[in-house]
C-alpha positions as a printed Julia matrix, in Angstrom:
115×3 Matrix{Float64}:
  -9.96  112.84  -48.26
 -10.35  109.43  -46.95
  -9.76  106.41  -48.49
  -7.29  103.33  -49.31
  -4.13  104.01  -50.91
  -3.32  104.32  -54.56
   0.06  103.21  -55.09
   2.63  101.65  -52.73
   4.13  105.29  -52.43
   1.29  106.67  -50.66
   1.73  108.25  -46.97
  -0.76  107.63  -44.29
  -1.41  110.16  -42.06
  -3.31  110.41  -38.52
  -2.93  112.26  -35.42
   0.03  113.64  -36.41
   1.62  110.53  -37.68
   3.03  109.99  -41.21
   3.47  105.99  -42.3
   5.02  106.22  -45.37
   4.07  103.01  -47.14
   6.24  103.38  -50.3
   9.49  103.83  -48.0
   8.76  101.54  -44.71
   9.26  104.86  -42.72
   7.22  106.22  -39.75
   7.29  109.91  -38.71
   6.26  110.59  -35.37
   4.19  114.17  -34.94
   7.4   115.79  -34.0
   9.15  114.2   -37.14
  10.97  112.15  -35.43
  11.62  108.76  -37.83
  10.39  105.85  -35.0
  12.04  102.81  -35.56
   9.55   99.71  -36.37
  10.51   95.82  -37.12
   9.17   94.4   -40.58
   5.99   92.75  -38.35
   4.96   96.33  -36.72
   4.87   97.81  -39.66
   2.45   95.44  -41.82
   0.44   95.64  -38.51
   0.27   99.46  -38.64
  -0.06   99.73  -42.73
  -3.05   96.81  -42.46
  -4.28   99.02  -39.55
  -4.05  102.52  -41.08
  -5.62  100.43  -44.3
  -8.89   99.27  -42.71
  -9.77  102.43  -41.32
 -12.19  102.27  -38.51
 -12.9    99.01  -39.22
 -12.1    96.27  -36.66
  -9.45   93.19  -37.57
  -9.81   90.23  -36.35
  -6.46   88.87  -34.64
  -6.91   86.08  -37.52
  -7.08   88.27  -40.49
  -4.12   90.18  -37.96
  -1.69   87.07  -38.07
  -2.79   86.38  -41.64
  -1.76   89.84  -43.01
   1.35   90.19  -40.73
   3.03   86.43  -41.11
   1.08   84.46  -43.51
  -0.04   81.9   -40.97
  -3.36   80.55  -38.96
  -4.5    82.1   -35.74
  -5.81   79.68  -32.69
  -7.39   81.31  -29.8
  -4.07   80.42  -27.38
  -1.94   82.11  -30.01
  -0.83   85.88  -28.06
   1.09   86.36  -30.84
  -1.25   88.86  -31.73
  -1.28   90.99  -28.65
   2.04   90.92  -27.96
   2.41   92.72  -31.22
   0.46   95.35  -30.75
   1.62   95.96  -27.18
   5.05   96.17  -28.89
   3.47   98.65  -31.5
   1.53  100.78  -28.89
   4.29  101.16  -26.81
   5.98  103.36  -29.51
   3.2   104.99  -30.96
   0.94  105.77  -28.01
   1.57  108.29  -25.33
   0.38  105.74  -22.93
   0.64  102.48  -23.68
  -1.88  101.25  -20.76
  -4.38  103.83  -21.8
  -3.88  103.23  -25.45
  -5.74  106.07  -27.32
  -4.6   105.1   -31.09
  -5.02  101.32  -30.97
  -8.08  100.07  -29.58
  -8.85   96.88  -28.42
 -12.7    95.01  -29.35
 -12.48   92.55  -26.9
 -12.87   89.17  -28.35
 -12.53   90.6   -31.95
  -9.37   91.89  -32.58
  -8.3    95.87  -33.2
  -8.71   98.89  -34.99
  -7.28  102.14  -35.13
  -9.05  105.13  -33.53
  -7.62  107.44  -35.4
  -9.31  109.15  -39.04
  -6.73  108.33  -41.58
  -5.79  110.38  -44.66
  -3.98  109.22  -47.55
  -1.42  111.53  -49.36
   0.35  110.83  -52.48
């Protein structure tokens, strides 16, 4: 079943990853618990949220600190570089994370919701 969460408790799940949104906890496929700061994870929940669909670095900043995006502003990407080097198996060939160029990002991956 896909879809958008139903209460703050629910678990996201894709490619083998489990982001538990109640709990702040990510699970790698091995079940390892992978350490994230406060900003990778509201990246990776607003990620796992949207689905397929691509955010803007904007909505991005918006979502993850509460504050306006310019176009010099690599706040963004520096972010998700942070995030895809603990997630992806490659970071320079990211398969999880991908990049629109001159949109923003979306993650590749289907995502399930459980609980």
């Amino acid at each position: 079943m896909r879809g958008r969460p139903e209460s703050a408790g629910s678990v996201a799940c894709f490619a083998g990853w489990r982001l538990d949104l109640g709990s702040y906890e990510l699970r790698s496929p091995d079940g390892d618990l992978v350490a994230l700061t406060p900003h990778e994870f509201q990246l990776l929940s607003a990620l796992a949220r949207n689905g397929s669909r691509v955010l803007t670095r904007e909505a991005i900043l918006q979502l993850v600190a509460g504050r306006d995006w310019s176009p010099e502003d690599r706040s963004v990407d520096v972010l998700v570089g942070k995030l895809r080097k603990k997630i992806e198996r490659s970071p320079q060939a990211p398969r999880l994370i991908d990049t629109v160029r001159g949109v923003g990002y979306k993650l590749a991956a289907t995502v399930q919701f459980e609980g």
